[in-house]
VOSEMAR-628257 format. One record per residue: residue number from 1; residue in three letters; chain; z, x, y of N, C-alpha, C in turn. Coordinates in steps of 0.001 Angstrom, whole numbers, plus 500000, padded with zeros to 6 digits. Layout:
! VOSEMAR-628257
+-----+------+-------+--------+--------+--------+--------+--------+--------+--------+--------+--------+
:  nr : rest : kette :     nw :     nu :     nv :    caw :    cau :    cav :     cw :     cu :     cv :
+-----+------+-------+--------+--------+--------+--------+--------+--------+--------+--------+--------+
: NUM :  ala :     A :      Z :      X :      Y :      Z :      X :      Y :      Z :      X :      Y :
...
+-----+------+-------+--------+--------+--------+--------+--------+--------+--------+--------+--------+
END
This chain:
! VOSEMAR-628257
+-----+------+-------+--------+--------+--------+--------+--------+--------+--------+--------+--------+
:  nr : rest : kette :     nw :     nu :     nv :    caw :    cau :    cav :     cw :     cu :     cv :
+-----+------+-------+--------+--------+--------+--------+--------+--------+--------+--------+--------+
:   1 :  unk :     A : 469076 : 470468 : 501325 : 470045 : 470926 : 500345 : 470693 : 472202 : 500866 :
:   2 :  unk :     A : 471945 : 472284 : 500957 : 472444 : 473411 : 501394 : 472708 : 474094 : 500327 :
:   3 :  unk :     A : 473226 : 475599 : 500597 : 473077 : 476767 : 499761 : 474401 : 477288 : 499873 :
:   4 :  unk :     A : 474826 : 477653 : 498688 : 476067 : 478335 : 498516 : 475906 : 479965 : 498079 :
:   5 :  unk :     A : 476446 : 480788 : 498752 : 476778 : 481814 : 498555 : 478251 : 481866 : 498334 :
:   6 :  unk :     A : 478068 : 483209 : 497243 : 479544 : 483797 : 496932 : 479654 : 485273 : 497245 :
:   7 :  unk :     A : 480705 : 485331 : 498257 : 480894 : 487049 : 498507 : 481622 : 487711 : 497801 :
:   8 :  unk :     A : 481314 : 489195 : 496877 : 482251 : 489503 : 496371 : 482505 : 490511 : 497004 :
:   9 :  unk :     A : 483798 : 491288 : 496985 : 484628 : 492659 : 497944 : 483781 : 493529 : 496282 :
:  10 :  unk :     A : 483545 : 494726 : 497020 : 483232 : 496040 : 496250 : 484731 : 496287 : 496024 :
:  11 :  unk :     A : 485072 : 496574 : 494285 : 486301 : 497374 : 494304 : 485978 : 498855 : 494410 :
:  12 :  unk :     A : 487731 : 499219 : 495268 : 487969 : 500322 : 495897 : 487221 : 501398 : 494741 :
:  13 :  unk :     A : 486860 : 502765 : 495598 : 486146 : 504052 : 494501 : 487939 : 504131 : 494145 :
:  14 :  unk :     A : 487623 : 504926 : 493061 : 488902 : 505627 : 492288 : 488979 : 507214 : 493214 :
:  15 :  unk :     A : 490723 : 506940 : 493407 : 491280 : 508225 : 493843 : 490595 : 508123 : 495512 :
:  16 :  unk :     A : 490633 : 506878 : 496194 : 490784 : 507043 : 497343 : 491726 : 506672 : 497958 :
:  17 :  unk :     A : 492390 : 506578 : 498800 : 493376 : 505385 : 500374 : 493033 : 504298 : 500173 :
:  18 :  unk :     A : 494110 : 503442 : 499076 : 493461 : 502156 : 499367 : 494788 : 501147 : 500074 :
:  19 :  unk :     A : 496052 : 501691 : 500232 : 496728 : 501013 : 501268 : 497533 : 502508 : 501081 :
:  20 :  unk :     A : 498715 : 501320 : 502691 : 499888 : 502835 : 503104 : 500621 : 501729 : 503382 :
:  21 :  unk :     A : 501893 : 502539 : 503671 : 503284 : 502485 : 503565 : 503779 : 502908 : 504949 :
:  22 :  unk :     A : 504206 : 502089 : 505841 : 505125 : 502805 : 506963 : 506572 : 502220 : 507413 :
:  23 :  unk :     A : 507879 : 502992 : 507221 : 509280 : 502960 : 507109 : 509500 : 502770 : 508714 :
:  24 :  unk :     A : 510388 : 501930 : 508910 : 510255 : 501341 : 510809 : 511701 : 501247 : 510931 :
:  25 :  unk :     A : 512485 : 501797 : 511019 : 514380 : 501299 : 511603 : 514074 : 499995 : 512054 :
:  26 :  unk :     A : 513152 : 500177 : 513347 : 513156 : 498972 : 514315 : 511350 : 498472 : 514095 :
:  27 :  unk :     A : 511133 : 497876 : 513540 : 509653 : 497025 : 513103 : 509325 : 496604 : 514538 :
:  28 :  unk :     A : 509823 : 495811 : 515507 : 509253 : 495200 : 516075 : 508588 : 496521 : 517334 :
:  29 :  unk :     A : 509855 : 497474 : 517510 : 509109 : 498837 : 518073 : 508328 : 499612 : 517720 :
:  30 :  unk :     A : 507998 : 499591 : 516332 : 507068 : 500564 : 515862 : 505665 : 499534 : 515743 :
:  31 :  unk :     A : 505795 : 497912 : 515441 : 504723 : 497112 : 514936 : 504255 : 497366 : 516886 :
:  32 :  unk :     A : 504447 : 497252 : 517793 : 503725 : 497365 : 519236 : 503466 : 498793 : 519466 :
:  33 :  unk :     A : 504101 : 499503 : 519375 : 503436 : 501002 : 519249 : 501793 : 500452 : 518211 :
:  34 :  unk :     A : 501910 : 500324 : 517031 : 500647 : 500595 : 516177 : 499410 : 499466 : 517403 :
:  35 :  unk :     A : 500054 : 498336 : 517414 : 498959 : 497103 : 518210 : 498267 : 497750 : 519556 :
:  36 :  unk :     A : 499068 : 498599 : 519982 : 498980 : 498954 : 521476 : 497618 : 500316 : 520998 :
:  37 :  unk :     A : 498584 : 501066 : 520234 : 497559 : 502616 : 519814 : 496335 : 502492 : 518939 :
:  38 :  unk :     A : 496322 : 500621 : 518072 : 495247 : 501165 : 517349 : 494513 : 499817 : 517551 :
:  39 :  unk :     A : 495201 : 499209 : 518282 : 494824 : 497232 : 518107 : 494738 : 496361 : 516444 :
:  40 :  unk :     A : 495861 : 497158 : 515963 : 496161 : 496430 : 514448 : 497279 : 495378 : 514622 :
:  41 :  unk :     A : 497354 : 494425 : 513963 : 497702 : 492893 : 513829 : 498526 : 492843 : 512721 :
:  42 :  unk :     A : 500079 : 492466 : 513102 : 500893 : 492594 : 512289 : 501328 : 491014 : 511652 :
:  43 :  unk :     A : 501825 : 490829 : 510342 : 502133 : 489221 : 509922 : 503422 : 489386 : 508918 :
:  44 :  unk :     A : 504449 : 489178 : 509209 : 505766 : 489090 : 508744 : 505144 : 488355 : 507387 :
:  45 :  unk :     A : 505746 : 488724 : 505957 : 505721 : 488122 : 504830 : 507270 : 487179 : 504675 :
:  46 :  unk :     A : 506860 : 485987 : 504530 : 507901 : 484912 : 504264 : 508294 : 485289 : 502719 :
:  47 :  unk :     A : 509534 : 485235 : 502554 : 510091 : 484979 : 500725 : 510161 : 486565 : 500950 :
:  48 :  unk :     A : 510560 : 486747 : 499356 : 510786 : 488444 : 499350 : 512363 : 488500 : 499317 :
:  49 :  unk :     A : 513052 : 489779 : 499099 : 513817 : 490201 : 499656 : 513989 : 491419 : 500381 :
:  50 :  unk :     A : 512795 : 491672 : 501091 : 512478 : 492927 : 501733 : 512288 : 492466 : 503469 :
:  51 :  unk :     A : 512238 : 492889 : 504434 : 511451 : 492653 : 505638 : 510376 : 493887 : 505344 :
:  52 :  unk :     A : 509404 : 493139 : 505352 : 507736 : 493626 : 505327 : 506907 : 493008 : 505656 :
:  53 :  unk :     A : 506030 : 493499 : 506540 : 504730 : 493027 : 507632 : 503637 : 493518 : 506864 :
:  54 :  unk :     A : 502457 : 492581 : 506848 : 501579 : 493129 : 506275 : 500543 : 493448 : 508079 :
:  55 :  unk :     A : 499525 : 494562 : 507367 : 498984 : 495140 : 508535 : 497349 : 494622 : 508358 :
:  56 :  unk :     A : 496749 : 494582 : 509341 : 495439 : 493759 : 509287 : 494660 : 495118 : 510365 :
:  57 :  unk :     A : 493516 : 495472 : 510253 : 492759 : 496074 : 511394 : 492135 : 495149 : 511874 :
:  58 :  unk :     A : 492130 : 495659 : 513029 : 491834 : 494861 : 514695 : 490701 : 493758 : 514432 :
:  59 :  unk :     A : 490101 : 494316 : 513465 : 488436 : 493663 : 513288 : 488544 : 492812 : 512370 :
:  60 :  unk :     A : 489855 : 492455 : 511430 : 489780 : 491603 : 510286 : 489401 : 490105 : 510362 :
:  61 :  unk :     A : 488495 : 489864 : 509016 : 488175 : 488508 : 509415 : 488828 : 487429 : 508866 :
:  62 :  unk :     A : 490201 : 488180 : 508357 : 490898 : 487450 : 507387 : 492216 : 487884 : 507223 :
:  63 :  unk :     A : 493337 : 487104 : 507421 : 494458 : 487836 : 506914 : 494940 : 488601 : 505866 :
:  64 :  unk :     A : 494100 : 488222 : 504663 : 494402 : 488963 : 503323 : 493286 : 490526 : 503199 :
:  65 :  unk :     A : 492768 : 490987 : 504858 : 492343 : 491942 : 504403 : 493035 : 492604 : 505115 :
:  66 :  unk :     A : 493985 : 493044 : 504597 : 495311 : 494041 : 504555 : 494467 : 495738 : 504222 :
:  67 :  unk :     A : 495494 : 496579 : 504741 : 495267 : 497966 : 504960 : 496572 : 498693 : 504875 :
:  68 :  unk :     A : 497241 : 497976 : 505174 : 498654 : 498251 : 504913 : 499894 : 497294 : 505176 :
:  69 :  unk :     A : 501609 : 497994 : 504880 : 502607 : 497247 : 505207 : 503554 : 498314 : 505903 :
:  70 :  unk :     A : 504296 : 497457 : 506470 : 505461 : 498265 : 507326 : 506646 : 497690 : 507029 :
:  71 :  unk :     A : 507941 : 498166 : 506764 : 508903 : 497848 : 506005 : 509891 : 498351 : 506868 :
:  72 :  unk :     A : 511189 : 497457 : 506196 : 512604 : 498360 : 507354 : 513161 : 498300 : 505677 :
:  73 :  unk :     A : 513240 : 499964 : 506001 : 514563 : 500412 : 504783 : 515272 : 499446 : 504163 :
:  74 :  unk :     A : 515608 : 499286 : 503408 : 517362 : 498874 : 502985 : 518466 : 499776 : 502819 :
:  75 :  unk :     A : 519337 : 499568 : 503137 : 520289 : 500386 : 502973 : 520367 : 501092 : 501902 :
:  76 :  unk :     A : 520712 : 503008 : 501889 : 520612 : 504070 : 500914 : 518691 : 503859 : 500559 :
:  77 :  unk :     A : 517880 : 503149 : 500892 : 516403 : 503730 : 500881 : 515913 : 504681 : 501343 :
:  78 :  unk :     A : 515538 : 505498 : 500422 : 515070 : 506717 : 501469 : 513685 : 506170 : 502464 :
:  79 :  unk :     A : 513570 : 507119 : 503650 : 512700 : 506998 : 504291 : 511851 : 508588 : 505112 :
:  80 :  unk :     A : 510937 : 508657 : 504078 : 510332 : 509933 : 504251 : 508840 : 509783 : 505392 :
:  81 :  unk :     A : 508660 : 508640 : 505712 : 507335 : 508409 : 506647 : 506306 : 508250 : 505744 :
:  82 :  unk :     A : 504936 : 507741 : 506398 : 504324 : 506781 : 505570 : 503872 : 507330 : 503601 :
:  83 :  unk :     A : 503653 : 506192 : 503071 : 503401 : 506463 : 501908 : 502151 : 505720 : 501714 :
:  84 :  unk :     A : 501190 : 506769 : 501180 : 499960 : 506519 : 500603 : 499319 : 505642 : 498965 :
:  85 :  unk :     A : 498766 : 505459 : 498871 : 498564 : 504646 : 497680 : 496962 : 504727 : 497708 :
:  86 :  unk :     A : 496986 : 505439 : 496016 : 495603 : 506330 : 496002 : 495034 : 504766 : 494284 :
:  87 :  unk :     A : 493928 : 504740 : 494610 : 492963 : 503763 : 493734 : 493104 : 504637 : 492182 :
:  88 :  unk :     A : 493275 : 504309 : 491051 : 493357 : 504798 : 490007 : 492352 : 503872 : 488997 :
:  89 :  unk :     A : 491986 : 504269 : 487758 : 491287 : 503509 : 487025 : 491862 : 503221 : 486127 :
:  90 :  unk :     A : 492919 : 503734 : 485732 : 494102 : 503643 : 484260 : 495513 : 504541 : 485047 :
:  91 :  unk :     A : 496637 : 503298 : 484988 : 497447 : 503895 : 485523 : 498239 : 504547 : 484538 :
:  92 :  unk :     A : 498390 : 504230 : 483341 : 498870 : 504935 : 482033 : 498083 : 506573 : 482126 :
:  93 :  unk :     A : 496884 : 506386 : 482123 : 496435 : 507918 : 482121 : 496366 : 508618 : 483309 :
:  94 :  unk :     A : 496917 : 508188 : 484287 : 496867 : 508759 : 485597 : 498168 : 508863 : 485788 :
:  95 :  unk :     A : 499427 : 508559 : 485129 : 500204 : 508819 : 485220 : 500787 : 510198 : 484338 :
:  96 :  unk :     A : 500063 : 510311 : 483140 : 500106 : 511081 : 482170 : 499880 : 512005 : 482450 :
:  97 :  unk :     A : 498758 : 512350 : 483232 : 497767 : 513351 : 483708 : 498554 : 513896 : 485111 :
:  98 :  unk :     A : 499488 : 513315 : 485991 : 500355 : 513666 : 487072 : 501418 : 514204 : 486570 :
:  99 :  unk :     A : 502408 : 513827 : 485447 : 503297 : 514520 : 484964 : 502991 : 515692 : 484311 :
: 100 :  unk :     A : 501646 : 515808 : 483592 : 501407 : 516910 : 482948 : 501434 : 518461 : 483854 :
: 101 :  unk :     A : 500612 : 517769 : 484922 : 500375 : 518570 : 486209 : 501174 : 518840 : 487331 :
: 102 :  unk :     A : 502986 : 518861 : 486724 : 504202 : 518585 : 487558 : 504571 : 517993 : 488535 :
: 103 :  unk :     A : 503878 : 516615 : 488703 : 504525 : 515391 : 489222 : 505833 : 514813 : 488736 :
: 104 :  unk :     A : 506666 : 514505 : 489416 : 507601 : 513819 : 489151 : 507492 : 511903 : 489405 :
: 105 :  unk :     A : 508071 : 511362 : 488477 : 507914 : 509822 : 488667 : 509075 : 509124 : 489665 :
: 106 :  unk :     A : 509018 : 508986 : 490801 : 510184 : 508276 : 491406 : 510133 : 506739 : 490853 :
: 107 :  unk :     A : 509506 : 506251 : 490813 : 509666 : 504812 : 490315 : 508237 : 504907 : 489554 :
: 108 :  unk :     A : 508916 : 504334 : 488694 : 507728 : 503881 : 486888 : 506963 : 502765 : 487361 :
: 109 :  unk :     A : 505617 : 502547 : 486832 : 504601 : 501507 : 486470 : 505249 : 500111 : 486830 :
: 110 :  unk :     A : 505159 : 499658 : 487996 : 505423 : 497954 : 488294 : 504364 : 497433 : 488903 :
: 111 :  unk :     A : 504542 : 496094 : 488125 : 503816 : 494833 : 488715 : 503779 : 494382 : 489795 :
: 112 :  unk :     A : 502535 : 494068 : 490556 : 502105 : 493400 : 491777 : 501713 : 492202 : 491537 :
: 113 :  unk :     A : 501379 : 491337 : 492447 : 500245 : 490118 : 492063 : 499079 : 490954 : 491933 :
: 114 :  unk :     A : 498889 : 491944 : 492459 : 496979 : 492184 : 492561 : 497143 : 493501 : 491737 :
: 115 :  unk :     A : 497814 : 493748 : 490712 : 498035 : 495127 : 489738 : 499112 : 495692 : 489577 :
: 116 :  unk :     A : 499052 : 496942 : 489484 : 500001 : 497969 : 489222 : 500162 : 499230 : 490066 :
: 117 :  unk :     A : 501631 : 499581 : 490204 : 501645 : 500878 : 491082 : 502630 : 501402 : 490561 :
: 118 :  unk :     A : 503070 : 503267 : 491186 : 503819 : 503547 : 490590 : 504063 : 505132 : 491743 :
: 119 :  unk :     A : 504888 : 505318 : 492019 : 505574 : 506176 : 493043 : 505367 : 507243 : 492529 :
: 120 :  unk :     A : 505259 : 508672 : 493167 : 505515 : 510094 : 492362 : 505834 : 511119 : 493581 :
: 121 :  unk :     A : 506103 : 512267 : 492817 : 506589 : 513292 : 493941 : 505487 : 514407 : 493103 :
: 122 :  unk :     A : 504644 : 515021 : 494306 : 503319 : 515981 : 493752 : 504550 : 516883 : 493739 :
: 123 :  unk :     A : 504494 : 518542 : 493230 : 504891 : 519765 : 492747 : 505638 : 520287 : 493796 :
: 124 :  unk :     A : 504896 : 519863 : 494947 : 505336 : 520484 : 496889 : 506458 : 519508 : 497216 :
: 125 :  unk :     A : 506948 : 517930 : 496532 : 507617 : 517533 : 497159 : 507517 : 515983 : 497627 :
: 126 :  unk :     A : 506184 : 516324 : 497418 : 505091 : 515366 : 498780 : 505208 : 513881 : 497982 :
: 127 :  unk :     A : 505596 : 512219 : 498557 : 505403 : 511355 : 497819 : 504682 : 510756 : 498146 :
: 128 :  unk :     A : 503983 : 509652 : 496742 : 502535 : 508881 : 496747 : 502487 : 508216 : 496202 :
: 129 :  unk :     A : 501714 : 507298 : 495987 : 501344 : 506440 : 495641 : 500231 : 506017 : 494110 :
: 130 :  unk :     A : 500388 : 505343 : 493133 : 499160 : 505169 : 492217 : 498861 : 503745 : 492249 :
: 131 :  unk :     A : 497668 : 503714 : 492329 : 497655 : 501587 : 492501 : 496594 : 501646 : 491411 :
: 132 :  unk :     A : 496619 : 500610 : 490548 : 495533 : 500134 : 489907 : 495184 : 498556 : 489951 :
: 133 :  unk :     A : 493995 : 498274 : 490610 : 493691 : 496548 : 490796 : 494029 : 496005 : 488891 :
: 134 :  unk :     A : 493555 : 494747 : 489680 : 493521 : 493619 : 488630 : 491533 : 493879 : 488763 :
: 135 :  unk :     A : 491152 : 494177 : 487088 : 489663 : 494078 : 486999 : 489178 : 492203 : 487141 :
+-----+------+-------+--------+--------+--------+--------+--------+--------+--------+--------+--------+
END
């Protein structure tokens, strides 16, 4: 009789790096720079209306274990270099709690397939990221 196991992923701690963001003019020069400097594995996303690569580390045993994406602007997008995306537990109160504390909101609370995120500018300037999974 064989045996089935089920693996589950630990969700991310709250308020860590749980993906990034990197702005590329030219993707295919910056995606061989990263392969060459870090041996990360790049995969063009079909559909969309964006060009975005999702990013895999060298060691992945799976395509969907992503770490990040790399994107080419669209025209008038700003492009400030990479953007972080920090694990939240309530993005309503983590958003509340960033404005209170003079964050600014560049883009409001949107839907993912796998949750919610939401852009901000900290007090210095600096922009980031809020992600909250799907429990």
């Amino acid at each position: 009789m064989e045996s089935t196991k089920t693996v589950s992923k630990n969700p991310p701690r709250y308020h860590t790096i749980v993906h990034f963001e990197i702005p590329a003019n030219e993707p295919s020069k910056i995606s061989r720079f990263y392969e060459q400097l870090f041996g990360w594995k790049f995969t063009k996303m079909e559909g969309g209306n964006m060009d975005y690569w999702l990013i895999n580390h060298k060691d992945a045993r799976s395509p969907n274990e992503t770490m990040g994406g790399l994107y080419k602007p669209e025209q008038g997008m700003s492009q400030q270099g990479i953007l972080n995306y920090f694990s939240v537990k309530s993005m309503d109160e983590s958003l509340k709690q960033a404005s209170s504390l003079g964050a600014t909101i560049v883009m409001p609370k949107q839907e993912t397939g796998k949750g919610h995120f939401a852009i901000l500018k900290d007090p210095n300037g600096n922009t980031f990221a809020l992600f909250q999974g799907r429990m």
